[in-house]
N, C-alpha and C positions, 0 to 999 in steps of 0.2 A: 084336377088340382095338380100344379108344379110338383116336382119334386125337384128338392134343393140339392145340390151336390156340391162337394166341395172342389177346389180346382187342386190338382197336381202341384206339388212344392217346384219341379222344375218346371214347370210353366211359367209358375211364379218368377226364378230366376232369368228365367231367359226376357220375361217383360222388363226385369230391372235396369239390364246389363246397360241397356241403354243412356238409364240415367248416370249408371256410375264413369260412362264412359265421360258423358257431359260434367260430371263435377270434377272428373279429371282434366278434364280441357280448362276448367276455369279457373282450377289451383294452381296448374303449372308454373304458367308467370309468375305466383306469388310465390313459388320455390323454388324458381331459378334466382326471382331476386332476393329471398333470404340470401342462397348458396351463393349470389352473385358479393354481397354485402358481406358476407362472412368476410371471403376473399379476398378484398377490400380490405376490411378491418384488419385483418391478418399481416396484409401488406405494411398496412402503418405500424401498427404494435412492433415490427421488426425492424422496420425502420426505425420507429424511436430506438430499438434497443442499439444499433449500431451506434446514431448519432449520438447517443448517451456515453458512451462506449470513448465515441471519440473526442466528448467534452470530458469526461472523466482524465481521459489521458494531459489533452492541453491544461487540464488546471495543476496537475501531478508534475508536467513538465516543467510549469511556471513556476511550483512550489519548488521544487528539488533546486532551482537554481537560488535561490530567494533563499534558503537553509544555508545553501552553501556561501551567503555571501555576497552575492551579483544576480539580481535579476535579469541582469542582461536586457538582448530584445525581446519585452513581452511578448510583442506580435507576433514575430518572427518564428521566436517559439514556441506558442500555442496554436501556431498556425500546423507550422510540420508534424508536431506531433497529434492535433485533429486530423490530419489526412492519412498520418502515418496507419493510423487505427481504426480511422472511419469509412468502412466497405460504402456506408450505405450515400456515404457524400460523392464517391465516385460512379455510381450510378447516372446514365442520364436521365433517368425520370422524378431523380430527386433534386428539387431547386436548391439551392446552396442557400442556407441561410446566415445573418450575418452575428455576431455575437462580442459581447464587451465584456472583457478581461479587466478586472479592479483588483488592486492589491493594497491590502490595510495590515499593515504589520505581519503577523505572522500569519493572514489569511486571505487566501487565493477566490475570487468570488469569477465565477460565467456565469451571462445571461444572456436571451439570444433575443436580440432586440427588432431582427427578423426573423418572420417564423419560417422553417421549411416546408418547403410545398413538393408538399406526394403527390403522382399521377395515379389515380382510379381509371380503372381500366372496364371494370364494370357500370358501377356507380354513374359513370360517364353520360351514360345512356338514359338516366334519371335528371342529367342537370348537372349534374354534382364532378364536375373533372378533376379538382384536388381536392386536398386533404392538406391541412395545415399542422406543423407541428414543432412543442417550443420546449426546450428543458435547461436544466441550470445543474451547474456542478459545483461545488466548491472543498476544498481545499485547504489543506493550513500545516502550518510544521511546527516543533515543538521541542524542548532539551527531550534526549533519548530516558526511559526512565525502566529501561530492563533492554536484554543482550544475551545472546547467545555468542559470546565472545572466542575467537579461533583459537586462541592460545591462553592459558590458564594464568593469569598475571595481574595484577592489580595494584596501583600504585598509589602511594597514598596524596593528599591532599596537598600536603605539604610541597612534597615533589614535585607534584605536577605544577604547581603556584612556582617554584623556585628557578626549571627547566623550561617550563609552556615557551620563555622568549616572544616572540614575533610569530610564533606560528608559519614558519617559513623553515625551507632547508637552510636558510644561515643560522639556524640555532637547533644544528643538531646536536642528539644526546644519545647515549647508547643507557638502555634499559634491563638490568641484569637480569637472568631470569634464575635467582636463587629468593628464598626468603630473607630479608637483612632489614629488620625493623628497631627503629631507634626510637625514644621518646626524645621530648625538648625542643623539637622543632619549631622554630619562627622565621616567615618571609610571608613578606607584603600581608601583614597584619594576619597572617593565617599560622595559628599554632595547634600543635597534634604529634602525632608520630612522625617518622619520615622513613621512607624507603621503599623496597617493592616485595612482592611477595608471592609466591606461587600456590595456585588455588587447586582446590580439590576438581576433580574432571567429574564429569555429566556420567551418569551411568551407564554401563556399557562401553568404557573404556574411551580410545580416541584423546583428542586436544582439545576438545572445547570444555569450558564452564558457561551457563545459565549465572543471571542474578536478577535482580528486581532493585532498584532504588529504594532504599531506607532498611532491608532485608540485610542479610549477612552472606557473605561467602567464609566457604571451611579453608581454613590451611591446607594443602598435599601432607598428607604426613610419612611421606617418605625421604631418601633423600634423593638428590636431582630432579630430572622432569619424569613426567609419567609417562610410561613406553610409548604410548604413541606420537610423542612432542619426537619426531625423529630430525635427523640434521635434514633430510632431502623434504619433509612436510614441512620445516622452519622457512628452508630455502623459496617454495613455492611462495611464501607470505611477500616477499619483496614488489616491491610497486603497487602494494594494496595499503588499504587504510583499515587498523583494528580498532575496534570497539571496545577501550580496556576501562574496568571500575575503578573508580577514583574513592579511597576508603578514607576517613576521617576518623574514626576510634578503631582503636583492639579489645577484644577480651579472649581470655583466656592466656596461655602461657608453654615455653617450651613446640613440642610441635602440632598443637589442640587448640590452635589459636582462630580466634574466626576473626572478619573484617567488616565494618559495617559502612553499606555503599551509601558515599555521598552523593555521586553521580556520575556521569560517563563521558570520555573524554575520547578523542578518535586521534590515532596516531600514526603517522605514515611511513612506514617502514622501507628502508632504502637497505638495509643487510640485516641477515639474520642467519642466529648459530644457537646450539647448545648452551652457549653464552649467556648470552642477551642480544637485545632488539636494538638497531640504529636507526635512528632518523628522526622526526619530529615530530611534535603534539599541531595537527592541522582543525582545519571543518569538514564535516565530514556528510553528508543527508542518506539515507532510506528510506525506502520507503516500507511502511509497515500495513499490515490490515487491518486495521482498529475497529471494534467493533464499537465503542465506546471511546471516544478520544482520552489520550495519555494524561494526566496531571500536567500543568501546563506551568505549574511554580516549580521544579525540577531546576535545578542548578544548572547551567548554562556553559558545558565543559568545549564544546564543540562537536560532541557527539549529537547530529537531531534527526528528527523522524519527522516522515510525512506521511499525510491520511487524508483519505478522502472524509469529508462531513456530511452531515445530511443540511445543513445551513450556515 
């Protein structure tokens, strides 16, 4: 009679090796072409993010002008600044795709009515040599309706309706920077207070005031400007455009007075002192990061903001 024995474990393995050598041979290909695919996919995802990057910018471009007044050359302009921005357009393996810029009031629309064509490099070797790829950006601007304003000042409704003019340097005005608030004011159907007023600064010192539309800003309660409002930081503001609240009621009294923002008005400053501000109430655009876009009934002072949309 046999006697049964059992075989050695490494016999056992060394019979195996041979299989796992052959299942390795027959994987391979399928995971070089995942890793080859990944690769690939990798490729375009960045791509998009560039091209995206650079429709983003042309509709920004097209809006900012559009805020301030003159859309100008759409083309022209949404061209330089897609190239200005888009790495991934100057690439030779990415085919230029073509794209139509619409503008509908205060909103800036891209859509790329050719798509981009990515070279696959892997892929290739499957069939597959490009990759197609199509995105849209859009755009839009809006009255400003909050500011981090450079110099603590705010003038009221009245004022700015009495002075505004032409919105041109032939209708300058110098803008005192003391408090001097009067009641009884009427021009061009607008009555209120009238005057300017200097506001309480942002904490942590400095020249700037924060506000928000329909919110209130505080009085300074001291007297003159607050230390940081210096003559040589005034001086710098010259050939800039500020962002100043345009207040329509008062409450309170003496130097506890608060202001309540009707809206925001952009001013262009040609001289500036301890005094007050010269120059004129112009248009003005920024752009902001909205996460949410702005309220878009917001009074219409020449201060406006632009943001990107999601539609």
């Amino acid at each position: 009679m046999r006697r049964l024995t059992a075989r050695h474990p490494l016999a056992r393995l060394r019979d195996e090796r041979g299989a796992v050598a052959v299942m390795v041979a027959l994987l391979m290909p399928i995971l070089f072409g995942c890793a080859a695919i990944a690769i690939d996919t990798s490729a375009v995802w960045s791509a998009r993010q560039q091209v995206e990057t650079g429709a983003d910018a042309a509709v920004i471009a097209v809006a900012m002008d559009c805020a301030r007044g003159n859309c100008g050359d759409i083309k022209a302009t949404s061209e330089a600044a897609m190239w200005a921005n888009d790495k991934a357009a100057k690439v030779a393996d990415l085919g230029p795709g073509i794209g139509l810029i619409s503008v509908n009031n205060r909103k800036i629309d891209q859509t790329i009515t050719t798509p981009w064509l990515v070279k696959h490099y892997f892929a290739a070797a499957l069939g597959h040599d490009t990759g197609s790829l199509t995105v849209e950006s859009h755009a839009a601007w809006a009255p400003a309706t909050q500011s981090r304003a450079k110099v603590p000042l705010a003038a009221s409704r009245c004022t700015y309706a009495l002075v505004k003019g032409s919105m041109s340097s032939a209708s300058t005005t110098t803008l005192p920077l003391t408090t001097a608030v009067t009641p009884g004011c009427s021009a061009y159907g607008v009555s209120g207070p009238q005057g300017t007023a200097v506001t309480a600064v942002d904490s942590g010192g400095g020249c700037t005031t924060s506000s928000t539309w329909k919110g209130t800003v505080a009085q300074y309660g001291s007297a003159g400007l607050p230390a940081g409002c210096t003559a040589s930081y005034l001086a710098g503001l010259v050939g800039t455009d500020l962002v100043i609240p345009v207040f329509d009621s008062v409450t309170g009294s003496g130097s506890a007075q608060s202001f309540h923002v009707y809206g925001y008005a952009a001013f262009h400053v040609s001289a500036a002192s301890t005094s007050g501000l010269t120059g004129w109430f112009t248009v003005a655009a920024r752009q902001i990061s909205a996460t949410t876009p702005p309220d878009t009934t917001a009074p219409d002072l020449g201060a406006r903001s632009v943001f990107l949309t999601k539609s």
